[in-house]
C-alpha positions in Angstrom: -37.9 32.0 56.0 -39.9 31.2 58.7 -43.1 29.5 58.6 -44.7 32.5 59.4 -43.1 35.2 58.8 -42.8 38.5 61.0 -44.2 41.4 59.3 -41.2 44.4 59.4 -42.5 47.7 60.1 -40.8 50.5 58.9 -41.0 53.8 60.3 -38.9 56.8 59.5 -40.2 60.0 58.1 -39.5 62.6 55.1 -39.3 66.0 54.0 -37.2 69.0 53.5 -36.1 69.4 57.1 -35.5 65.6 57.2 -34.1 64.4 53.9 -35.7 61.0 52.5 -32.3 59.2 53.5 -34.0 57.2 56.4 -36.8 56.3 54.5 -34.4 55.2 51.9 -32.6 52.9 53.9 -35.4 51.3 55.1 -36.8 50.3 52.2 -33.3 48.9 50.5 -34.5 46.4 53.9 -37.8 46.0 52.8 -36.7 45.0 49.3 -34.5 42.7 50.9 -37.3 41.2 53.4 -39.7 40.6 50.6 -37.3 39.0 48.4 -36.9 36.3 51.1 -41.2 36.5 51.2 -42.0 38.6 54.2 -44.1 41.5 53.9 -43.0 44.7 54.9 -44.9 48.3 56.3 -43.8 52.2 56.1 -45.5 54.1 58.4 -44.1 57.8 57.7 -45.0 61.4 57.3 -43.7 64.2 54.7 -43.5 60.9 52.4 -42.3 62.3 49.0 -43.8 61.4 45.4 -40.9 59.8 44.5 -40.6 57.4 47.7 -44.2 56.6 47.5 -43.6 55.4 43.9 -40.6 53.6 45.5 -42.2 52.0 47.8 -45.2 50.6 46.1 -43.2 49.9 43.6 -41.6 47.1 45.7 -44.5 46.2 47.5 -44.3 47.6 50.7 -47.2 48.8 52.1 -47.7 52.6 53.3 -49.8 54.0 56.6 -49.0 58.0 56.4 -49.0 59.6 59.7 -50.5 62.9 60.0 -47.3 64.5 61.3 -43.8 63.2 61.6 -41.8 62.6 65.0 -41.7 64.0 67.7 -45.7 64.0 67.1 -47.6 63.6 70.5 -49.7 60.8 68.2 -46.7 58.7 66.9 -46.0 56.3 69.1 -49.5 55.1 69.6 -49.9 55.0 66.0 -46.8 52.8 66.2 -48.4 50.7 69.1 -51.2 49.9 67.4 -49.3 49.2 64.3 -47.5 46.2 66.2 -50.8 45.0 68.0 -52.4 44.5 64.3 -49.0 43.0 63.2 -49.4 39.9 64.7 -46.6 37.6 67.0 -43.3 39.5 67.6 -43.3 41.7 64.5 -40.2 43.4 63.8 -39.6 47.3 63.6 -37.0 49.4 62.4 -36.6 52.7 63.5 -34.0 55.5 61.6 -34.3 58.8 62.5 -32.3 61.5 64.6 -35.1 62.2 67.1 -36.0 58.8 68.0 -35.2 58.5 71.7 -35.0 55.9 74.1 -38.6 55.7 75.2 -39.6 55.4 71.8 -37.8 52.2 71.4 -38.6 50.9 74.4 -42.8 51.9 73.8 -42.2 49.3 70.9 -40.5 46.6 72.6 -42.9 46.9 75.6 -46.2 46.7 72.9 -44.6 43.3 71.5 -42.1 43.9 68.5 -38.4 43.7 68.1 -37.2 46.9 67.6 -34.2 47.7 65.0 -32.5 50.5 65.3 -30.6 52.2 62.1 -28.0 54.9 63.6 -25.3 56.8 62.2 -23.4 58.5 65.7 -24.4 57.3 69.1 -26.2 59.5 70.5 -28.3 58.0 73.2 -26.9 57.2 76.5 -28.6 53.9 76.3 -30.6 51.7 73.4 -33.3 49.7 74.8 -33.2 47.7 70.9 -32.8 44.1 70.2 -30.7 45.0 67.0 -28.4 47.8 66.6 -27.3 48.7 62.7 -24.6 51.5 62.0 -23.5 51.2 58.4 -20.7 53.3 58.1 -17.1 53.0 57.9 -15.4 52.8 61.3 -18.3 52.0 63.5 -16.8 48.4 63.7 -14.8 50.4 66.5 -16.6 51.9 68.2 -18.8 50.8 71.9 -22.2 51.4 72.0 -24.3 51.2 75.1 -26.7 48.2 74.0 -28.5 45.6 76.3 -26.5 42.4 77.0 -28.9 40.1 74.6 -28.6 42.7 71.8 -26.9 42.8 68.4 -25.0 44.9 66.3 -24.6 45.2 63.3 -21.5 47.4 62.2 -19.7 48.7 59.1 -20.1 48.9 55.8 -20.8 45.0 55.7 -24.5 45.9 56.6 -24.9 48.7 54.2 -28.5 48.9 53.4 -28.7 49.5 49.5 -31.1 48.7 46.7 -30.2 45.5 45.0 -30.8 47.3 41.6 -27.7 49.4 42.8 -25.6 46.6 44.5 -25.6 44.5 41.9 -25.3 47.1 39.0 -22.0 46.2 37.0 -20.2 49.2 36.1 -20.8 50.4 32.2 -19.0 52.8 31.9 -16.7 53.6 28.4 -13.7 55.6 27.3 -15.4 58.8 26.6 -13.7 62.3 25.1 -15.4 64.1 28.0 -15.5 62.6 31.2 -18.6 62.2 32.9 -19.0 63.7 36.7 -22.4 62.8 38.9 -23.2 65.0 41.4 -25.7 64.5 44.4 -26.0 65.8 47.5 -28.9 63.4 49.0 -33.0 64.1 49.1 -32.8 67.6 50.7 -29.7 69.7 50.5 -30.7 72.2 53.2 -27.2 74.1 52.7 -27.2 74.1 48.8 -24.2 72.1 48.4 -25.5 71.0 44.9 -25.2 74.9 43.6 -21.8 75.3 45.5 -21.0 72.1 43.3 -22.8 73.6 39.6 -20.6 76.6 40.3 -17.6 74.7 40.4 -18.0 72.9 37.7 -18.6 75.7 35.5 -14.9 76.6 37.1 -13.1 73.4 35.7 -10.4 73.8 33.4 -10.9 70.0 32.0 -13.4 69.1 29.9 -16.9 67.2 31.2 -20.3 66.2 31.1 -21.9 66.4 34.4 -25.3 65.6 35.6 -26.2 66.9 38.7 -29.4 65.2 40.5 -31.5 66.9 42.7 -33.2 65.0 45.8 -36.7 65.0 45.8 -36.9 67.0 48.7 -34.8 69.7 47.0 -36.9 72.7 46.7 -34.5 74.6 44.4 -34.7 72.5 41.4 -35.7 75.4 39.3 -33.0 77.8 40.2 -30.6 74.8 40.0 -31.4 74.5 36.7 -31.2 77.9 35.3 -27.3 78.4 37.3 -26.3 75.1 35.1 -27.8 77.1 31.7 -25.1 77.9 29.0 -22.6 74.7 30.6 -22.2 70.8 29.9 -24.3 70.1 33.1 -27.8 68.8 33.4 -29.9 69.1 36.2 -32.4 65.4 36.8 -34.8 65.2 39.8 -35.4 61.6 39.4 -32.8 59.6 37.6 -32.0 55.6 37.8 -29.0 55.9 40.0 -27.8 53.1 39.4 -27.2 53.4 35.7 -26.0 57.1 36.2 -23.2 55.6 38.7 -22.4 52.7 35.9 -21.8 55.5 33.3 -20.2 58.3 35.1 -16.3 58.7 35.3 -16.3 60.5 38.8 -18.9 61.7 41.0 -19.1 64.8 43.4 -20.9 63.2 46.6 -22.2 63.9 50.2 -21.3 61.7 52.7 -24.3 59.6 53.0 -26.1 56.6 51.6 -24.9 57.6 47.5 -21.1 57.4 49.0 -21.8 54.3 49.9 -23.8 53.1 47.3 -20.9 55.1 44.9 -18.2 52.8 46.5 -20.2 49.3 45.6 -20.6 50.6 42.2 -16.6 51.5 42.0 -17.4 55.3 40.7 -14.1 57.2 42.0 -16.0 59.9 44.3 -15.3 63.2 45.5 -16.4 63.5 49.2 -18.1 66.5 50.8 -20.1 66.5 54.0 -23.3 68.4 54.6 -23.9 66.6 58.0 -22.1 66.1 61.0 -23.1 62.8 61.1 -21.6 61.9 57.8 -18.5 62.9 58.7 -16.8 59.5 61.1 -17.4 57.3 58.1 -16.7 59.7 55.2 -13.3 60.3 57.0 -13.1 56.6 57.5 -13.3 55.6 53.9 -10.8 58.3 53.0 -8.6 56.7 55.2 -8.8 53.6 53.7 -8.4 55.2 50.3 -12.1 54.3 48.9 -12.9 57.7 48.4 -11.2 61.3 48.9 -12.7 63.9 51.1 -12.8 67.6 50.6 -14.0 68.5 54.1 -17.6 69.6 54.9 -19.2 71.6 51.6 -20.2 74.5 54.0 -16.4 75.2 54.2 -15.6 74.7 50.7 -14.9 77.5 48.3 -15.9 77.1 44.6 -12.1 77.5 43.7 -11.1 74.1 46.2 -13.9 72.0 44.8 -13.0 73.0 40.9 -9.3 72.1 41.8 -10.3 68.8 43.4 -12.1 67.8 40.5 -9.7 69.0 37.9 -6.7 66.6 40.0 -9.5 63.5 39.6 -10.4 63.9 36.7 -6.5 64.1 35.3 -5.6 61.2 37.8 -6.3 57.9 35.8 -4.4 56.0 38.5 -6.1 57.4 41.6 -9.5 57.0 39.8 -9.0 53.1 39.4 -7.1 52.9 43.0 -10.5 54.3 44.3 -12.7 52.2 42.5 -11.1 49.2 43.5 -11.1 50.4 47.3 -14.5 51.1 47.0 -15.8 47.7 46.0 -13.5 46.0 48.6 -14.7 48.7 51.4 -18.9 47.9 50.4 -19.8 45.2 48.2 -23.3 46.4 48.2 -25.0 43.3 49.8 -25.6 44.5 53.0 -29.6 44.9 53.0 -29.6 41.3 52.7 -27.7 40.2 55.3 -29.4 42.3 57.6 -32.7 40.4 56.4 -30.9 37.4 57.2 -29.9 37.8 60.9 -33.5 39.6 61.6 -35.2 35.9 60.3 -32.7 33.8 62.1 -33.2 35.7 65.3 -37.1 35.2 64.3 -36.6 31.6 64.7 -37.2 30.2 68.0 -34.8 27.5 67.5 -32.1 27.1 64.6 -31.2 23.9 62.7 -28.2 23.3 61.0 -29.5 24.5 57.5 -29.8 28.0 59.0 -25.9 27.4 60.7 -22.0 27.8 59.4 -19.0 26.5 60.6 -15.9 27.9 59.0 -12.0 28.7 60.5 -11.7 32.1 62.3 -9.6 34.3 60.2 -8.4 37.4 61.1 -11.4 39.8 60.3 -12.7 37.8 62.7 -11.2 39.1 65.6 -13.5 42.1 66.9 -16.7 39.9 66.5 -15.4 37.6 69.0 -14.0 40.1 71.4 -17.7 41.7 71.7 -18.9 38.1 72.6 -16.0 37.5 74.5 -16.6 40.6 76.7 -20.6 39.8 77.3 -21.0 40.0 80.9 -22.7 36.7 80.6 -19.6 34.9 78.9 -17.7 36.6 81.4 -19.6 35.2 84.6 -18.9 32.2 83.4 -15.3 32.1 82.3 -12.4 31.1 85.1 -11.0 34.9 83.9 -14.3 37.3 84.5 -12.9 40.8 84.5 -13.5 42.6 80.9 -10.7 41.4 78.2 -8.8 44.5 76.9 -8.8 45.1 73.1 -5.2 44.7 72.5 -4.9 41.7 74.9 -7.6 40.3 73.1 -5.7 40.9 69.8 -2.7 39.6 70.7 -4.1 36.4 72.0 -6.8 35.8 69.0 -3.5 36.3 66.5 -1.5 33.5 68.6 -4.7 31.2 68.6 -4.6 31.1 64.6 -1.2 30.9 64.3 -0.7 27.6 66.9 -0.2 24.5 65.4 -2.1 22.9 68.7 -5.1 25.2 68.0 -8.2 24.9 66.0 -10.2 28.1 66.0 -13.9 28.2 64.5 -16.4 30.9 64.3 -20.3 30.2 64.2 -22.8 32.2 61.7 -26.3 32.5 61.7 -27.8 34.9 58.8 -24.4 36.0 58.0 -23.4 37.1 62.0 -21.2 35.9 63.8 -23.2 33.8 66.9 -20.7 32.4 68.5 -17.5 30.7 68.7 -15.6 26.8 69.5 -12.2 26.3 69.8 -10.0 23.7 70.8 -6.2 23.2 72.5 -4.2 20.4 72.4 -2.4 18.8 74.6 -0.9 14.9 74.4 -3.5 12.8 73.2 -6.5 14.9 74.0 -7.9 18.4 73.0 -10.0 20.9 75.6 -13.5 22.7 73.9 -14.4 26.4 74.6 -17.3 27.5 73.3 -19.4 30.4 73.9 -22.2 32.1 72.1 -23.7 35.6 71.2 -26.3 37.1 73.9 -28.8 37.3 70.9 -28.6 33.5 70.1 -28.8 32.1 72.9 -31.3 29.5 73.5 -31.7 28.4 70.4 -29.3 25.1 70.0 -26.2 27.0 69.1 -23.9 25.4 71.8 -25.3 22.1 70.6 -25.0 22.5 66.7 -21.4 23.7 67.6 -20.0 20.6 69.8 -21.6 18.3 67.4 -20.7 20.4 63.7 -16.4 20.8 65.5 -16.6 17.3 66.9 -15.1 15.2 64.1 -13.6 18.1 62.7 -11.3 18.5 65.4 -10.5 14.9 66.0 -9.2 14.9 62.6 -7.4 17.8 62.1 -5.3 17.7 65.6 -4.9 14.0 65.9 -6.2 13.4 69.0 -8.0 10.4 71.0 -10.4 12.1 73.0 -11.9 15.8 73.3 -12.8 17.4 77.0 -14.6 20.3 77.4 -15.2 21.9 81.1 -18.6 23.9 82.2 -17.9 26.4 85.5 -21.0 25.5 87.8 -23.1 26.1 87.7 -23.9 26.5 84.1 -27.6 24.4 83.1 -27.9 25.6 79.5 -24.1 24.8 78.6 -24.4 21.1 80.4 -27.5 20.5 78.4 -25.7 21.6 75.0 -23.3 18.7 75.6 -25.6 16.5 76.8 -27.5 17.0 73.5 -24.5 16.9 71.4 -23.4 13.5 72.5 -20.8 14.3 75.1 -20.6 12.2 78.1 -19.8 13.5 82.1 -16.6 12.8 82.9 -16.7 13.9 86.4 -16.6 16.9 88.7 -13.0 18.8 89.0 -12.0 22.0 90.7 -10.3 24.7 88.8 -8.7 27.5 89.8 -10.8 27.4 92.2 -14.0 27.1 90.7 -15.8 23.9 90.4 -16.4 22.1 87.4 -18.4 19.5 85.5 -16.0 17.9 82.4 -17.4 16.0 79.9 -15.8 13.9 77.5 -16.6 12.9 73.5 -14.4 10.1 72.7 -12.7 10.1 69.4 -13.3 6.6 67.8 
């Protein structure tokens, strides 16, 4: 942590037209920020009881605005927020209204702005970090600021830790158990399309269906489940209800997620259009199965999927296990991570990794490959295509006269140093992430692959060439020990090369 810690503001806001999903997601951050010791803020309107219990439960702190975005008042409330923060706060924004301006009224008052996103839907993000959770987004361009981050895919999944780290519990039962949940609203009453088609099944079950608590129709939910094996729960401890259940009936948001960490074989249908890129994304990759979007779905459909899962033994524990590979829940805290080590203004090696690039690698070190700034610098300086880029990463881990290595700071892939062999010497490339850059990286890498790659190709002598010019690379090799070899030109640009001897 650092030695004094950024506060995190969180604003998002609530209610039946809303949902509490963003203020959900926020605070699975805020647990995660105060477990490391910072202190965290929700500022937020239509804030339900529930949440607020939430909330203080963890020890976040709550300002409730009077009215939620687009509010005329919101984003001086938000300025003034960030000027009684202290230095360079941080503030993470998730909502669908949140526009460009918004972020950039937060950046331009002092803070680092965060924001959570499920589609693109700006045409530009004025943010320092950019977080899309979901399943597929690893794919997908977003039109960011040179010196900002993303954060992409499941990997960063913002869920509680009581729910991430929840071992399944469930037992061999004569009725199987189903959850049902259809997140903190359910504008379209996909949880009574979903009581009605249990009451169709042919198999026997014990269902409990939770309502969000933004659900105004908890009442008539509970008198359609009367006479059946189905119980209707406002608040529940999902956690243990996802540990006990046999199969669950889901939306497509945060609970699909949190459903796939906890390896409950889910049922998929969409009441969003947003949820619908990662819910189809997970079905592809078999974690869960999707019906389609529940405003399309008949009672009949739904009651036959759920018959064919809940008489499918093997596709139940071939979902599970896709599930828990697909999100293993500890996203929240890796997203604490890289917010603190972009918080520090310089990082030491206790806050760096060095490990071999392995395939998985791959797209992280395209995106830093393509940064216009690596780019500008490189003897190739047009954009690198995706499947060149492939091709070439695959053949860089596969030669023998090739060691590959990826830097992480807080879990994100900074930067990267390789080297090539050739006779009795090996040539250094290095670059690092727009977002970590000034911060020693170039340094702690040339002096953490040094000896490694000495040993490991066998060679006298390593070389490493900077295009001028190029001050901040020069003074990384300075400061890791290298010594100028000369000036050279190369294809036709010129060159400084330094040299680390091997002895």
């Amino acid at each position: 942590m650092p030695a004094e810690a950024p506060l995190l503001l969180l604003r998002a806001d609530a209610g039946p037209g809303i949902g509490s999903g963003h203020v959900s997601r926020l605070l699975s951050l805020a647990e995660a920020w105060i477990d490391a010791g910072g202190r965290a803020r929700l500022l937020t309107a239509g804030l339900s009881a529930e949440m607020s219990l939430r909330a203080g439960a963890l020890g976040v702190e709550i300002a409730r605005l009077p009215a939620a975005h687009p509010a005329p008042a919101d984003l001086a409330a938000l300025k003034a927020a960030i000027a009684a923060a202290g230095p360079k706060p941080w503030v993470a924004v998730d909502g669908y209204l949140f526009d460009a301006a918004y972020y950039r009224g937060a950046r331009e008052a002092g803070a680092r702005v965060l924001a959570v996103e499920d589609v693109p839907r700006l045409p530009d993000y004025p943010v320092d970090v950019f977080l899309n959770q979901n399943a597929g987004a690893e794919t997908l361009s977003y039109p960011l600021p040179p010196e900002a981050l993303p954060l992409l895919g499941p990997g960063w999944a913002l869920l509680r830790r009581n729910r991430s780290e929840a071992a399944p519990s469930r037992t061999p039962a004569q009725e199987p158990r189903i959850l049902v949940s259809f997140g903190g609203a359910d504008p379209g009453d996909a949880t009574g399309l979903a009581i009605r088609a249990l009451k169709r099944l042919k198999s026997p079950y014990r269902a409990l269906v939770v309502a969000g608590p933004d659900n105004p129709r908890l009442a008539a939910l509970t008198a359609l489940a009367e006479g059946s094996p189905i119980v209707v729960k406002k608040a529940v401890n999902m956690a243990v209800e996802m540990g006990s259940s046999d199969a669950a009936l889901l939306g497509g948001g945060v609970t699909m997620l949190e459903s796939c960490a906890a390896g409950l074989p889910s049922l998929i249908a969409t009441v969003a259009a947003n949820q619908e890129p990662g819910a189809s994304a997970l079905s592809r990759g078999g974690a869960v199965r999707l019906l389609g979007r529940a405003a399309d779905l008949s009672e009949e459909a739904v009651a036959a999927a759920l018959d064919g899962l809940l008489g499918d033994r093997t596709g139940r524990e071939a979902l599970a296990r896709q599930g828990r590979l697909a999100v293993d829940g500890r996203g929240a805290a890796r997203v604490a991570a890289a917010l603190l080590a972009l918080s520090e203004p310089r990082l030491s090696s206790d806050w760096v990794r060095l490990r071999r690039a392995v395939p998985d690698d791959a797209l992280e070190v395209w995106r830093i490959a393509n940064d216009p700034s690596v780019r500008a610098h490189s003897f190739r300086r047009e954009p690198i295509p995706l499947a060149d880029h492939l091709a070439w990463f695959r053949a860089r881990l596969e030669d023998e006269n090739a060691r590959f290595w990826v830097i992480e700071a807080g879990f994100v892939v900074a930067g990267q140093v390789r080297y090539a062999r050739s006779g009795d010497e090996a040539e250094v490339h290095y670059s690092v992430r727009g977002a970590f850059r000034g911060k020693g990286l170039g340094t702690l890498a040339l002096e953490q692959s040094r000896r490694l790659a000495c040993r490991e190709l066998g060679v006298k002598r390593l070389t490493g060439a900077v295009i001028s010019p190029n001050e901040p690379s020069e003074r990384s090799f300075v400061s890791a020990g290298w010594t100028r070899k000369g000036d050279e030109t190369r294809d036709g640009a010129a060159c400084a090369v330094y040299e680390a001897s091997c002895s």
